[in-house]
C-alpha positions, 0 to 999 in steps of 0.5 A: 460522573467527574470529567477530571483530566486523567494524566495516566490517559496522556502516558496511554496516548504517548506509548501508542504514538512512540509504537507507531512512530517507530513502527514507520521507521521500521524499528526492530520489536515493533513490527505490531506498532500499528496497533497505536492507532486502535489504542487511539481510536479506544482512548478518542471513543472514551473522552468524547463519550464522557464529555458527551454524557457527563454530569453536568451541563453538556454540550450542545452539537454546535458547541461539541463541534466547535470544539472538535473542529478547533481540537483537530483542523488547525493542526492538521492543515498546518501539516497538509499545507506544508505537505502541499510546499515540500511536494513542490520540491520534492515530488513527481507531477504525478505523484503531485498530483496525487498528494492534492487530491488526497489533501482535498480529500482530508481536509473534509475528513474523507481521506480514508476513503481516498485512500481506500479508492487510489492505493493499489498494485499500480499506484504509488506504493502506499508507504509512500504518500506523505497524507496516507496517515490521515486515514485515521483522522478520517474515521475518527471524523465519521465517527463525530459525525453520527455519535454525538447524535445518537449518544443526545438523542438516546440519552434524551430518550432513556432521561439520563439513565446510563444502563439503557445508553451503555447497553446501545451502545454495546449492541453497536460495538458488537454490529461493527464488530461483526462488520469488520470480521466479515470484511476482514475475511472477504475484502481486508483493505476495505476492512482497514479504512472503512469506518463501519469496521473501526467504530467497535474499537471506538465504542468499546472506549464509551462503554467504559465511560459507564464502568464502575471504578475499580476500588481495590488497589489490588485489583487495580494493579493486576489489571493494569499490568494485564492490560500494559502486558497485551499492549507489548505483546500486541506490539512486539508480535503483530504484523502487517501480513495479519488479517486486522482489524478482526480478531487480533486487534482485541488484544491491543483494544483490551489492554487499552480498555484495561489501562483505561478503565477508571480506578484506584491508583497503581503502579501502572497508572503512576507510571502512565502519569510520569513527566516523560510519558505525559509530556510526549502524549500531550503532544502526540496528536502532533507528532502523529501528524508530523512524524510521517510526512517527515519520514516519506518526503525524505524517503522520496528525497533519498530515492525511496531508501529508508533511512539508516539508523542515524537518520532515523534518529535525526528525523525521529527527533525533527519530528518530536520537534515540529510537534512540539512546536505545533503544540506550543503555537497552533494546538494549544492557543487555538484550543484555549480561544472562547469563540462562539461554537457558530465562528469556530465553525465558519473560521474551520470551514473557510480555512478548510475550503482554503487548503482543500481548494489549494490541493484540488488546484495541484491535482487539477493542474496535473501535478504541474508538469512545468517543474520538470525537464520537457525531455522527461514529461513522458516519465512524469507519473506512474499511468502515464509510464504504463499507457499503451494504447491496445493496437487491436481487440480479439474476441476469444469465444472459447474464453467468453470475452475479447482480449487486447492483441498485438504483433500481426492483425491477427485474421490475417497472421500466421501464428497465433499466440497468447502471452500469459501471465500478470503485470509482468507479461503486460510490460511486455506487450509492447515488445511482444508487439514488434516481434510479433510485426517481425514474424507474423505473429498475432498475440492476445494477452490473457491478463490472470494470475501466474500461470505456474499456480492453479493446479498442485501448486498455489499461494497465500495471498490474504489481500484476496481472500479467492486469489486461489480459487480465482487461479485455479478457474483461470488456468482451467479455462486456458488449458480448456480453450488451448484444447480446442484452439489448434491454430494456436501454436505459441504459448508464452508465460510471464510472471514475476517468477523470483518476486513470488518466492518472497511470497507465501507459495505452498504445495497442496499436497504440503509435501514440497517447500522449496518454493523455487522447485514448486514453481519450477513444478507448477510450470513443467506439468502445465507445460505437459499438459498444453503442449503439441508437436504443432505447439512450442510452450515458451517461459520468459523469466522475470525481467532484472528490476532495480527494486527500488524506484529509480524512475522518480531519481531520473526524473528529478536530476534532469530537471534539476530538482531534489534527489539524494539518488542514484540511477544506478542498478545494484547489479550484484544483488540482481544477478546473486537473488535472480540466479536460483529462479533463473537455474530452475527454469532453464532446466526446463529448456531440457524439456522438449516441450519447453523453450525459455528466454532469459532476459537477465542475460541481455539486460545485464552483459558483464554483470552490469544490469542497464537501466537506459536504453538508447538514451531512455530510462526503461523502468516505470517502477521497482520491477515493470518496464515503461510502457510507453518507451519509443519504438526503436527502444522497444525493439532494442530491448526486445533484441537485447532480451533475445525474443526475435531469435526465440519466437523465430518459428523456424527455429524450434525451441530456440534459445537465447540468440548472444548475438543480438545481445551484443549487438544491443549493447552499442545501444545502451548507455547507463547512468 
């Protein structure tokens, strides 16, 4: 079995690395350019199988490890170390923070699971975290751990015969397959990172070490144009939203294995051999590494926007630079130095040590808080933006648990209420908190999926794969407890009412798709149903977000740091995307069962949205409030949205109060 340098296979790794590179930048036909990473993965599964089995003398595990680590550390921490420098510049104590610990973690190969623990609704958006891309480094890392192992010792077992090791390993690929159908149905994101679910696509490659060559020209070329025809259709027509790596990720892993497998010359292959392809898929480990660190410090730099076209091609091309100059003098003379297999390992370890040391020192240090103004530390990370501390717990026996409450003590208020909903109602507690104060109102917070789904009307939410029948079960209890709980005579729903229509929001019935209306619907029959003369229902619309995160902005230009930004709100696309959803539910207000309180009105007098109120920036991220704004901001929200007038028991079915908008107004100030 030859173990001669293939260059088609270098063309293979430049198409995957150009279709994820442009995948990132988000460029039109390669919404599917993910998939580069399984091509990896199939080409990685094959080169290390072949060394590992080849004719000859074989590695031994100290030797095949040295080699690894001088093929894949040096790069890699060049990279991180300079991610851990940009941060210094360019990112929030938090977000510093977090970029150390994820450097910790994969420079032991571990950074897929990092990912897989601390990427969530709440964290940093996962598009913006400058090491998320070592995810992969990570299983491939795994993967080295166990197969030379296994692949020494069955070999040793089946004394040299290829059928028995081929056939192992195929059983394993089929188990990991198995693996990651089941995951991809029960629990997607574990499904991605996890190495158990990848380990097929990297198997699938070694099999291919013990194929036959295909000898027919004719043969060859058919396969090659079916296997660089899946490959494109993989490209162009996948997309993030698919459930992978299951089913679909055969399509890319096929045309991999078929471009791959060993052969006459062809058409295709010559093609994969061309200067260009050959070039790039030298370098492609490194631009890997390069492209996306580039691509997110400047998104942070611009204020999290991606870049126009004209950027793009600027970064694309600073990234095939840094590639090429990592290749040139890290990669290459690294990889041709003779060292004994026990020194290379000793010299990785240290230098890996030195830079995950480096990077737990920045998580240690918080991020270093020292970087940034003391007037903005309470806005220096996203949790310390979202902790308020719970004022008081009420166990709700009819539910089974307890519940945060705020607002009055509530065994001794004279209203009780619930405030129902998602995020978008915890961002609101600690205003619902004041009033509540203000007019003897105990609130518990019931924390469930949007209240306007679970009965008729549900969405797709393929990340949960029991989202709807979690909803379902949750409204069925609310409306089961309300039944019984006549000392509840308030009932406030909050969600991100205009955010879920961008979302897959269905009709169960399938009748309906105007997904505004099944929204609208979802709330008026529940309405119906939990309503009394003695109960007021009230809907709260979603508070106007900037939908891009400004916070990191603010930050940043009161200290003085590096931001291309603005704190500034695109009010005109607020009011123009908020007004179908705002229309459809002060419709409701018809309803005598019903009062709504839209917070667009105060938030955004004379079509302009504020994003400071008495001096501080409100929001935490693209859509939720801060919850740790001082008091006298709270309560000025609270006027400017107009909850005093609407949970005024007095009142009725209140409405908007326009004087407390404008007496809010004074209190604003934007930047």
């Amino acid at each position: 079995m030859k173990s001669d340098y293939r260059p088609d296979i270098d063309g293979l790794r430049a198409i995957a690395v150009a279709a994820v590179v442009f995948f990132h930048f988000e460029l039109p036909g390669f919404s599917g350019g993910f998939v580069g990473v399984d091509i990896f993965f199939v080409i990685s599964g094959y080169l290390i199988t072949r060394l590992l089995v080849a004719e000859g003398r074989r590695p031994s595990i100290a030797e095949f490890y040295g080699r690894r680590m001088r093929r894949i550390l040096p790069a890699m921490l060049v990279v991180i170390s300079f991610s851990l420098v940009a941060g210094w510049f360019l990112l929030l104590p938090g977000d510093y923070a977090a970029l150390g610990r994820s450097a910790a973690y994969s420079t032991f190969g571990l950074g897929n699971y990092y990912f897989l623990w601390n990427t969530g609704y709440f964290d940093r958006e996962a598009a913006l975290l400058p090491l998320l891309h070592l995810w992969s480094l990570g299983v491939e890392e795994q993967f080295y751990l166990v197969w030379p192992v296994l692949l020494l010792a069955a070999n040793r077992l089946a004394r040299g015969r290829e059928l028995p090791i081929a056939a192992l390993i195929g059983i394993l690929a089929l188990i990991s397959f198995s693996v990651a159908l089941q995951l991809v149905a029960v629990d997607p994101k574990q499904a991605f990172y996890v190495p158990f679910s990848r380990a097929w696509e990297l198997a699938v490659g070694g099999i291919l070490v013990f194929a036959p060559p295909i000898g027919r020209r004719s043969t060859s070329e058919a396969l090659g144009l079916i296997g660089l025809s899946l490959i494109a259709a993989s490209i162009i027509c996948l997309s993030p939203s698919q459930p992978f790596p299951g089913f679909f990720a055969l399509v890319p892993v096929t045309g991999a294995v078929l471009l791959m497998w060993p052969r006459s010359p062809s058409s295709v292959s010559d093609l994969l051999a061309s200067a260009p392809l050959r070039s790039t898929g030298r370098i492609s480990y490194s631009l890997y590494l390069w492209h996306w660190p580039i691509l997110v410090f400047f998104r942070h730099y611009a204020g999290t926007a991606m870049p126009a076209a004209v950027e793009s091609s600027a970064l694309i091309g600073t990234a095939w630079l840094a590639a090429y100059l990592s290749w040139r003098f890290v990669e290459e003379p690294i990889r041709r130095l003779r060292a004994p297999p026990a020194k290379a390992l000793l010299a990785g370890s240290i230098a890996a040590a030195v830079v995950c040391l480096s990077g737990n020192a920045i998580f240690e240090a918080s991020g270093f808080t020292s970087r940034i103004s003391r007037e903005v530390e309470a806005m220096r990370s996203l949790d310390v933006m979202w902790n308020w501390p719970c004022p008081q717990m009420v166990n709700i026996p009819e539910l089974g648990t307890t519940f945060c409450a705020f607002g009055a003590p509530w065994d001794k208020a004279k209203h009780h209420a619930v405030l129902w909903g998602d995020s978008h109602a915890e961002h609101l507690a600690p205003l619902f908190d004041m009033v509540g104060k203000s007019e003897d109102t105990a609130f518990f917070l019931y924390h469930a999926c949007p209240a306007a789904f679970g009965e008729g009307v549900h969405r797709d939410f393929p990340e949960l794969p029991d989202y709807q029948q979690s909803c379902a079960l949750s409204r069925k209890a609310m409306v089961a407890m309300l039944r019984q709980r006549t000392d509840i005579d308030l009932v406030v729903l909050s969600s991100a009412w205009t955010s879920l229509t961008y979302t897959d929001v269905f009709a169960d019935n399938g009748k309906q798709t105007d997904k505004v209306l099944l929204l609208r619907e979802g709330l008026r029959s529940l309405a119906e149903e939990i309503a009394t003369p003695d109960r007021r229902v009230g809907i709260i619309g979603q508070v106007p977000g900037p939908g891009l995160d400004l916070t990191s902005c603010a930050v940043m230009l009161e200290s003085g740091m590096l931001r291309r930004c603005s704190t500034e709100m695109d009010s005109k696309r607020i009011l123009s995307v908020w007004s179908p959803m705002s229309t459809a539910l002060g419709s409701l207000a018809e309803e005598k069962t019903v009062f709504v309180v839209d917070p667009l009105k105060g938030m955004c007098p004379d079509n302009h949205c504020a994003t400071y109120v008495n001096g501080e920036f409100i929001y935490r991220d693209g859509s939720h409030l801060r919850r740790n704004l001082r008091s006298e901001t709270d309560d000025a929200i609270a006027k400017m949205m107009g909850f005093y007038a609407a949970f005024d028991a007095n009142q009725g079915r209140a409405q908007l109060s326009a004087a407390d908008a404008k007496q809010s107004q004074s209190a604003t100030r934007s930047n």
